[in-house]
C-alpha positions as CSV (number, residue, x, y, z in Angstrom):
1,X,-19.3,-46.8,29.4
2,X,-16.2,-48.3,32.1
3,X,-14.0,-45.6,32.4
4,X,-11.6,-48.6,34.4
5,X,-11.3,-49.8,31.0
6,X,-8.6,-46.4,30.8
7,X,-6.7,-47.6,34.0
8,X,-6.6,-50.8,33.0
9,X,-5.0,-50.5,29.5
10,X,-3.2,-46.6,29.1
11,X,-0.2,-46.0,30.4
12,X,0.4,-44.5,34.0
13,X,1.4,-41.7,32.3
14,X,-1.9,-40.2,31.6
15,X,-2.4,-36.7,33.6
16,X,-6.0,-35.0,32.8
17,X,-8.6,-38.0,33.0
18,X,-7.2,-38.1,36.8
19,X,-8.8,-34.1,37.2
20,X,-11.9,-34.8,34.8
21,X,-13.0,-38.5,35.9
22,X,-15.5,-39.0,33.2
23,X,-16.0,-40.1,29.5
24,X,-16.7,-37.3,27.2
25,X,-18.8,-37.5,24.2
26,X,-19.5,-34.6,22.4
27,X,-19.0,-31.0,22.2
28,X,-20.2,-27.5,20.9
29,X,-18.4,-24.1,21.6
30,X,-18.0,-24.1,25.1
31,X,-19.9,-27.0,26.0
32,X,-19.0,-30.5,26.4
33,X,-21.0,-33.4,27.4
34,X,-20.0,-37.1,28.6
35,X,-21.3,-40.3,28.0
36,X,-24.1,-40.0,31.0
37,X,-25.5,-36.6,29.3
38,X,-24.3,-34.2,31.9
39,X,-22.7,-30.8,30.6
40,X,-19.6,-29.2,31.1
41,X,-18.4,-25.6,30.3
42,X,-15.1,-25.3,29.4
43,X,-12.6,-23.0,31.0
44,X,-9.8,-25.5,30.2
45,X,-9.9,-25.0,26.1
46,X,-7.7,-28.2,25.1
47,X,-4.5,-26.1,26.9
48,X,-4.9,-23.8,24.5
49,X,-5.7,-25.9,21.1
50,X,-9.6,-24.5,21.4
51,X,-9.3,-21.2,20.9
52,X,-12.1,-21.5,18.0
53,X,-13.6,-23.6,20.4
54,X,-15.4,-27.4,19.8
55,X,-16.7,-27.8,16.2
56,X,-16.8,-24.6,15.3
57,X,-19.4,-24.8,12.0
58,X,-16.9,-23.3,9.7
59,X,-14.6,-25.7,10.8
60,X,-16.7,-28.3,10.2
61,X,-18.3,-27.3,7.2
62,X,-15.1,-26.7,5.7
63,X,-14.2,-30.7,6.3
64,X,-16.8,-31.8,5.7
65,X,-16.4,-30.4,1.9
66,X,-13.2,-30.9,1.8
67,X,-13.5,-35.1,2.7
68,X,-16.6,-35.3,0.9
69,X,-14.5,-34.3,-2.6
70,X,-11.7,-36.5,-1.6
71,X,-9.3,-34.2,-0.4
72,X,-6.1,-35.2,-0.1
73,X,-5.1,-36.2,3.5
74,X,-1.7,-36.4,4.0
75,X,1.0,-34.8,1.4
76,X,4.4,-34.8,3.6
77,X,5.6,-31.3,2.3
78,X,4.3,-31.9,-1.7
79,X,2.3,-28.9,-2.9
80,X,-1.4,-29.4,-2.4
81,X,-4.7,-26.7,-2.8
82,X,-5.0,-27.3,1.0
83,X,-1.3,-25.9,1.9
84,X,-1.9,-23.3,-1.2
85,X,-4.8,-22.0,0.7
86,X,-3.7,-22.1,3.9
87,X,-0.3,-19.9,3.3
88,X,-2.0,-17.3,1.4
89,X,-4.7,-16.6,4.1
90,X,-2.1,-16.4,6.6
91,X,-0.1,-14.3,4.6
92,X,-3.1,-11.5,3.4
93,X,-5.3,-12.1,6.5
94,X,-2.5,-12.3,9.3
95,X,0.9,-11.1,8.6
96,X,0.9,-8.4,5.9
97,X,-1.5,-6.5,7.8
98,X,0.9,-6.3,10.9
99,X,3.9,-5.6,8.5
100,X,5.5,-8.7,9.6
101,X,7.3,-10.3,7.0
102,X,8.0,-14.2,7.8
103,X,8.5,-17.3,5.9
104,X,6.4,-20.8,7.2
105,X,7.8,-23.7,7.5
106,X,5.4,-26.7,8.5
107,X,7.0,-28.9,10.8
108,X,3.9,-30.9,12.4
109,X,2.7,-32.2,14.4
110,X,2.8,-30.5,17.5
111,X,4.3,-28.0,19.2
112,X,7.4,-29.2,20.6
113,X,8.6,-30.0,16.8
114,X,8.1,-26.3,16.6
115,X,10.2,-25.3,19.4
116,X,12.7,-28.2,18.3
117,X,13.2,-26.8,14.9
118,X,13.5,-23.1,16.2
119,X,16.5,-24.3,18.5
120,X,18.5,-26.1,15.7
121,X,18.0,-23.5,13.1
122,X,19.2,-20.9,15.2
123,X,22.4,-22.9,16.3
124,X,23.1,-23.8,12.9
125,X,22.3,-20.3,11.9
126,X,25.1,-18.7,14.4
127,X,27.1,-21.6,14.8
128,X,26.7,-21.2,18.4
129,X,24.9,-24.0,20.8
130,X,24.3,-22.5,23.9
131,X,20.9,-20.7,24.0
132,X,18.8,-18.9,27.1
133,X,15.7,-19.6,28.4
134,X,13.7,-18.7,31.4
135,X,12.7,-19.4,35.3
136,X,8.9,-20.9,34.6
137,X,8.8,-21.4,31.3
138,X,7.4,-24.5,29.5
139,X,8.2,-25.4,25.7
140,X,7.4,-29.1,25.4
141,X,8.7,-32.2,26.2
142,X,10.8,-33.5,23.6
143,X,14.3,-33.3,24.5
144,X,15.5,-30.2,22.8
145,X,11.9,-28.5,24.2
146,X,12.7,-30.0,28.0
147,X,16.4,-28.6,28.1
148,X,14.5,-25.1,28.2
149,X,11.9,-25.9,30.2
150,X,11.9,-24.9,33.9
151,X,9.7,-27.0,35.9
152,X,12.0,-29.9,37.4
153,X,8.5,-31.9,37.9
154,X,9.3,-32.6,34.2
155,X,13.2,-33.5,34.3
156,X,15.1,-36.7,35.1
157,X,19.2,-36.6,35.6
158,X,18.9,-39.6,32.8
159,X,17.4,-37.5,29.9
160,X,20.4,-35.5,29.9
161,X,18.8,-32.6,28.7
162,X,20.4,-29.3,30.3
163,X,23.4,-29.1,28.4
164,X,23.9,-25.7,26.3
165,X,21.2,-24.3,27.9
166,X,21.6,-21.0,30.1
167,X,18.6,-20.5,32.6
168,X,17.6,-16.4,33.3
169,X,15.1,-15.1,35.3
170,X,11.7,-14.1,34.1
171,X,10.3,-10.5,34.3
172,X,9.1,-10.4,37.5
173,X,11.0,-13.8,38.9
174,X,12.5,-11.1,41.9
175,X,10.8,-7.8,41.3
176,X,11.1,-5.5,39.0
177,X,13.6,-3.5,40.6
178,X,15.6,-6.3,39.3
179,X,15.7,-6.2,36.0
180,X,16.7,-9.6,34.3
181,X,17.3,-7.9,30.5
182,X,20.2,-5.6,32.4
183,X,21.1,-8.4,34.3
184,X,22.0,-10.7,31.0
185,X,23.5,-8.1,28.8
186,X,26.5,-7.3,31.9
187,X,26.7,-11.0,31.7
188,X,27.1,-11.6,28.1
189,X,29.3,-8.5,27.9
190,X,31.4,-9.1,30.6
191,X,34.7,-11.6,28.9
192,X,35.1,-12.9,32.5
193,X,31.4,-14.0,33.4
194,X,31.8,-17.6,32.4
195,X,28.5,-16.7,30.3
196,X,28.9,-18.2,27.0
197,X,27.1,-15.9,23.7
198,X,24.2,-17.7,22.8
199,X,22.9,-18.9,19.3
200,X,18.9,-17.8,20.9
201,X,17.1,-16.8,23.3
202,X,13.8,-18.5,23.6
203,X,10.7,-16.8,25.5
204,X,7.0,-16.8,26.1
205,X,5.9,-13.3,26.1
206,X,3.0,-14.8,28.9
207,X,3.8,-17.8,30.6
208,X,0.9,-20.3,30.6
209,X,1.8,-23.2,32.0
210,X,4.4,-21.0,34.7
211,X,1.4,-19.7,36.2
212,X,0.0,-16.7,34.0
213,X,3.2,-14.7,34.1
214,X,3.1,-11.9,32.4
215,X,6.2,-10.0,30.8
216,X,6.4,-5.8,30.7
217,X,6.3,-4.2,27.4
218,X,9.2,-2.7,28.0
219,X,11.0,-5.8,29.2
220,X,10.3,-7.2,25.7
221,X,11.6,-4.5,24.1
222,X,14.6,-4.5,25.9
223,X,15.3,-8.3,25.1
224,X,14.8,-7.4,21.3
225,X,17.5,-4.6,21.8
226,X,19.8,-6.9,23.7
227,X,19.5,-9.7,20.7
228,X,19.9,-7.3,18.1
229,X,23.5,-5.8,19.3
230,X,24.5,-9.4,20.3
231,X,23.8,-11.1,17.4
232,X,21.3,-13.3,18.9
233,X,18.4,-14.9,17.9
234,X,15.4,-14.2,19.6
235,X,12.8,-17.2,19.6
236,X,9.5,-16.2,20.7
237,X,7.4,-19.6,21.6
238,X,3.4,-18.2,20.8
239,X,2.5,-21.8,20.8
240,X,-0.7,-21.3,24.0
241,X,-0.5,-17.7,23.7
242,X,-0.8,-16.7,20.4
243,X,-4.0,-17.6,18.1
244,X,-5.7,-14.4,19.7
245,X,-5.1,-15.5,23.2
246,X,-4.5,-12.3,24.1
247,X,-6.8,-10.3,22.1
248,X,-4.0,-9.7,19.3
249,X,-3.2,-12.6,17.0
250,X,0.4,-12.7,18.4
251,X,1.1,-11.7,22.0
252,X,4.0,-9.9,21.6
253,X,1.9,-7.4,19.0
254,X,1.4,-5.2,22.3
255,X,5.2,-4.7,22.4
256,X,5.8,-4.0,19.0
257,X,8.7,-6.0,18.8
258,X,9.6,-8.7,15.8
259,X,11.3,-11.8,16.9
260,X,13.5,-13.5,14.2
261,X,11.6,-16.7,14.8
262,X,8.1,-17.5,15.5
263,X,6.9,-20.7,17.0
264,X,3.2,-21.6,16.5
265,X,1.0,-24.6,16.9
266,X,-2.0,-25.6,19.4
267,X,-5.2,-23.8,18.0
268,X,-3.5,-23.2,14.6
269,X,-5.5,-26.0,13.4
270,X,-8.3,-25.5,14.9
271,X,-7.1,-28.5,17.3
272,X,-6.0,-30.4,14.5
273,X,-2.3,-31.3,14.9
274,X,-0.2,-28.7,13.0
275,X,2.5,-26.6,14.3
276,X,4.7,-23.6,12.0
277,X,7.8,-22.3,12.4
278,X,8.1,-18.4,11.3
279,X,11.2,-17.3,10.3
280,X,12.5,-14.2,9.0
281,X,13.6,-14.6,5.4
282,X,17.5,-14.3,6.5
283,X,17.0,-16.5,8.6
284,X,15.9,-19.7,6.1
285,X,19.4,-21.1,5.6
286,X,18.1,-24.9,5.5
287,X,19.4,-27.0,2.7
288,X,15.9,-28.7,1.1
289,X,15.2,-31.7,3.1
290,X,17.2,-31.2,5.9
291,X,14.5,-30.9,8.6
292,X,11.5,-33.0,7.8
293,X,8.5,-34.5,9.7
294,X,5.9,-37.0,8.2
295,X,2.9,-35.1,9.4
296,X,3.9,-31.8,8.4
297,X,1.4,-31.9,5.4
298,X,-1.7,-32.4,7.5
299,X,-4.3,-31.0,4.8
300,X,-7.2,-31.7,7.2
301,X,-5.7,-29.6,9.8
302,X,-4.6,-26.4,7.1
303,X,-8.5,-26.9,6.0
304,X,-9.6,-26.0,9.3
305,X,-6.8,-23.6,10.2
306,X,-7.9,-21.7,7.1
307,X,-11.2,-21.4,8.1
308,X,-10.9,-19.6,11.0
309,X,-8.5,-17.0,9.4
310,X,-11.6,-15.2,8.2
311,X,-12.6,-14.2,12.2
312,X,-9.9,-12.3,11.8
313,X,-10.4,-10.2,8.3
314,X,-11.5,-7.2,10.4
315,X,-11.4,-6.1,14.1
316,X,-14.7,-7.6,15.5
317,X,-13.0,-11.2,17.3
318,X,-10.4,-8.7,19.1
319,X,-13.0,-6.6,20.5
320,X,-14.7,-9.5,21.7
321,X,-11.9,-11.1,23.5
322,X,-10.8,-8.1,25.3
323,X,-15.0,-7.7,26.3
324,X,-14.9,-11.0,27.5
325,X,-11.4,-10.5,29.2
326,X,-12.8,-7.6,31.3
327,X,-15.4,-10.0,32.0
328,X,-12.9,-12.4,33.2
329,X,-10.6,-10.1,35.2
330,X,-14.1,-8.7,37.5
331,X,-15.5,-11.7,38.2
332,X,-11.9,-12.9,39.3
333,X,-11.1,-9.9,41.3
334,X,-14.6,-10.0,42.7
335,X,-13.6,-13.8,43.9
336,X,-10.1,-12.5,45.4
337,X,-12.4,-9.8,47.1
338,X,-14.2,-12.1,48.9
339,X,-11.9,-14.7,49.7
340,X,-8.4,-12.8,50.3
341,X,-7.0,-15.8,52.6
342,X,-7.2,-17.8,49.9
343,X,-6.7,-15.9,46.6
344,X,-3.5,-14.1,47.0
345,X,-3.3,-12.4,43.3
346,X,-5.3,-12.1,40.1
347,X,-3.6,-12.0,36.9
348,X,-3.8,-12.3,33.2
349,X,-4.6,-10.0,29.6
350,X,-7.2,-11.2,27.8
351,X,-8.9,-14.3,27.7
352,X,-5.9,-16.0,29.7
353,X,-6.0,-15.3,33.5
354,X,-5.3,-17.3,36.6
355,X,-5.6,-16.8,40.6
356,X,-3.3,-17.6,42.7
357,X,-3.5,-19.2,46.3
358,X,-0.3,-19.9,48.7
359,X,-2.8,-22.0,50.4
360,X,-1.2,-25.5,49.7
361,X,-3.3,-28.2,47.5
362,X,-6.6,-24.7,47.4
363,X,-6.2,-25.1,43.5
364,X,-6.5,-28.2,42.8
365,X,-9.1,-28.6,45.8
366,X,-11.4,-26.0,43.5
367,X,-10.5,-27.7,40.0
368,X,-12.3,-30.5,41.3
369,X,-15.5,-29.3,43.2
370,X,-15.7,-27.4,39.9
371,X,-15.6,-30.4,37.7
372,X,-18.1,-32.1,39.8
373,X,-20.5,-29.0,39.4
374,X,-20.0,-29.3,35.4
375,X,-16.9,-26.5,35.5
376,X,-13.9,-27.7,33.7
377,X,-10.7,-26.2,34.6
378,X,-7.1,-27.0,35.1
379,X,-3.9,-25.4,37.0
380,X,-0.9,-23.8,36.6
381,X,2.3,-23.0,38.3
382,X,5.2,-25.3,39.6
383,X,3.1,-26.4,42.6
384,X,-0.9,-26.0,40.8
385,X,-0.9,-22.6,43.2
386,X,-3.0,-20.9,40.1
387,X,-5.9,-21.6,39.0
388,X,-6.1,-21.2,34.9
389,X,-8.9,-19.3,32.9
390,X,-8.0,-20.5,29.2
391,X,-11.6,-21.1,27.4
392,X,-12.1,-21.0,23.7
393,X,-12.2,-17.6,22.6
394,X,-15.8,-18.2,21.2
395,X,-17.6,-18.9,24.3
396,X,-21.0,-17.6,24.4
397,X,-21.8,-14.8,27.3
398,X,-24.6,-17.5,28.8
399,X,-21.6,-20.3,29.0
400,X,-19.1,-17.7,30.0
401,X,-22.0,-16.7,32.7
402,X,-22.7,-20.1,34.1
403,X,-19.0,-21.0,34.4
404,X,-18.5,-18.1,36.4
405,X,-21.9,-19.3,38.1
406,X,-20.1,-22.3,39.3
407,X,-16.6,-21.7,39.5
408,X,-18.0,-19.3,42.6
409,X,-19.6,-22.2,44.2
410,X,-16.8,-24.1,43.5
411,X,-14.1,-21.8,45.6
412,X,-16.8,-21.1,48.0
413,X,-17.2,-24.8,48.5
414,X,-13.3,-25.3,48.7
415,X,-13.0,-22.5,51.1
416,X,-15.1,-24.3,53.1
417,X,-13.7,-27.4,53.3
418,X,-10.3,-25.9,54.5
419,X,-12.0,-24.2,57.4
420,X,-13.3,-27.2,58.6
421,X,-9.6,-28.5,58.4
422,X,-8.3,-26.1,60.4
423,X,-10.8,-26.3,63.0
């Protein structure tokens, strides 16, 4: 099979078939294979939308009932046994247990729409516009998402997008000496700032696609407080780190905090498109119909989404993600032991970690003498300077073994190939 056939007719804008050069066929757990029979394990988990990983059996068992009785496939927002299903696992199996006490809204089909429906419900909540986001942090692409998204890679002065939008830094942008939570409440107290009160603030409690940055408990906390005597909404976007990511459900469990809205999507359906808004009750003002989506009634994707839910009926999945976490965090420290001139920090909490290198273009150079070793596995950061553990959350200890296996060779190999430069 011609993979020029891909050049030749998609769009320039296409991104990961440039770092994985091959056709891919099929795929179990953590293991895909292309069209020429060679295998891959996969440390790259969709971004995120694998966290069950690749046809998982009760995922597929579940379709396959449900198509096989003519299920319906699409209902818009109508009531269907899918949704019926869906709402009360997530309800009894996910949210009751941690006392959290949201709403749903289905808002399909990915997980900008999420992020785009947080934003306008909170402005026309508070009747405010501006809202604050972060240094780093990614929330899509649409043009509500991209006004609080940091990286400029992903910004043109023609979208127009930064308007009513405050940036902050993250925890840990400076140090933490600095403390960017004190730092917003003066400004947003002070009359004489020129810092407008905003409708939200919008954060990742770990950001992915920033380079595995990872927010205090404390610092959480503290932003709750801060929203809470403001009158502010606080937006907390679990779209890559939520869905156990982290070992909880939701990421910002390990803070014990409850944001007034919850963005969710990526491995919610299993990788089926399907992204939820939470929202606490107070905060449901919509009029019926007044934020709608074709594909928010994607019954193949609350099939599958359902299915899962049962991994997490008792406490067995968390223990294994945090096993497989520790796993993670050696082998990675291990690697940054051995090559310090190159690996410059290791990061991460559960099954998401990355390693950093200041070493200009080392990333990207070990992304792909992994993927030609059958290693499959992306970067992060504004200039790819981390490299990014995100594998499905099922991976088997011989796949999570042999990726390490190669991954190894594959920085040893990079490593090597710098030397030479500098020689």
């Amino acid at each position: 099979m011609d993979i020029s056939l891909f050049e030749q007719y998609e769009s320039n804008v296409r991104g990961y078939i440039r770092s994985f050069p091959t056709v891919f066929d099929t795929a179990t757990s953590a293991t895909i294979v292309d069209v020429e029979g060679k295998r891959f394990i996969d440390f790259f988990g969709g971004a995120g939308s694998l966290n069950y990983g690749h046809n998982h059996p009760l995922v597929n068992q579940a379709l396959i009932n449900y198509i096989q009785r003519n299920g319906i496939t699409n209902a818009l927002d109508k009531a269907t046994v899918a949704k019926h299903d869906f709402i009360q696992g997530f309800q009894n199996i996910i949210l009751k247990p941690r006392g959290l006490d949201y709403k749903i809204q289905f808002v399909g089909p990915t997980g900008t729409n999420g992020v785009e429906t947080a934003l306008k419900l909170a402005r026309k909540m508070k009747q405010r516009s501006n809202v604050v986001a972060f240094t780093n942090a990614y929330h899509g692409h649409s043009l509500g998402s991209l006004a609080v998204t940091g990286n400029e890679f992903y910004h043109d002065d023609y979208y127009g997008v930064p308007t009513n939008v405050t940036k902050m830094p993250y925890d840990g942008y400076f140090d933490h000496e600095m403390d960017s939570v004190d730092m917003l409440r003066h400004y947003l107290k002070d009359g004489s700032s020129g810092y407008d009160l905003p409708a939200a603030i919008i954060v990742e409690s770990i950001q992915g696609e920033g380079g595995i940055n990872i927010s205090r408990v404390e610092w959480l906390q503290k932003l709750e407080k801060v929203c809470n005597e403001l009158d502010i909404v606080l937006i907390m976007d679990e779209i890559q780190v939520g869905n156990g990511r982290t070992g909880d459900f939701f990421s910002f469990e390990r803070a014990g905090i409850t944001p007034d809205i919850v963005t969710v999507s990526k491995s919610i359906g299993t990788g089926l498109p399907m992204s939820i808004v939470l929202m606490k009750p107070h905060v449901d003002i919509w009029e019926p119909g007044e934020h709608t989506g074709t594909f928010r009634g994607n019954s193949h994707a609350f099939i599958a989404g359902s299915a899962v839910l049962e991994l997490w009926r008792n406490d067995d999945f968390s223990a294994s993600i945090r096993s497989k976490g520790a796993q993670v965090e050696k082998v990675f420290k291990d690697i940054q032991a051995q090559f310090p001139n190159y690996i410059t920090d290791v990061r991460g909490l559960g099954m998401i970690w990355g390693m950093e290198s200041m070493v200009e273009g080392f990333c990207n150079e070990v992304s792909r003498q992994a993927f030609l070793r059958g290693l499959i596995m992306e970067t992060a950061g504004a200039a790819d300077q981390v490299l990014k553990f995100l594998a499905p959350l099922v991976i088997s200890e011989t796949e999570l073994s042999e990726g390490f296996e190669i991954l190894h060779e594959a920085v040893a190999a990079a490593v090597e190939i710098f030397e030479k430069r500098k020689a």
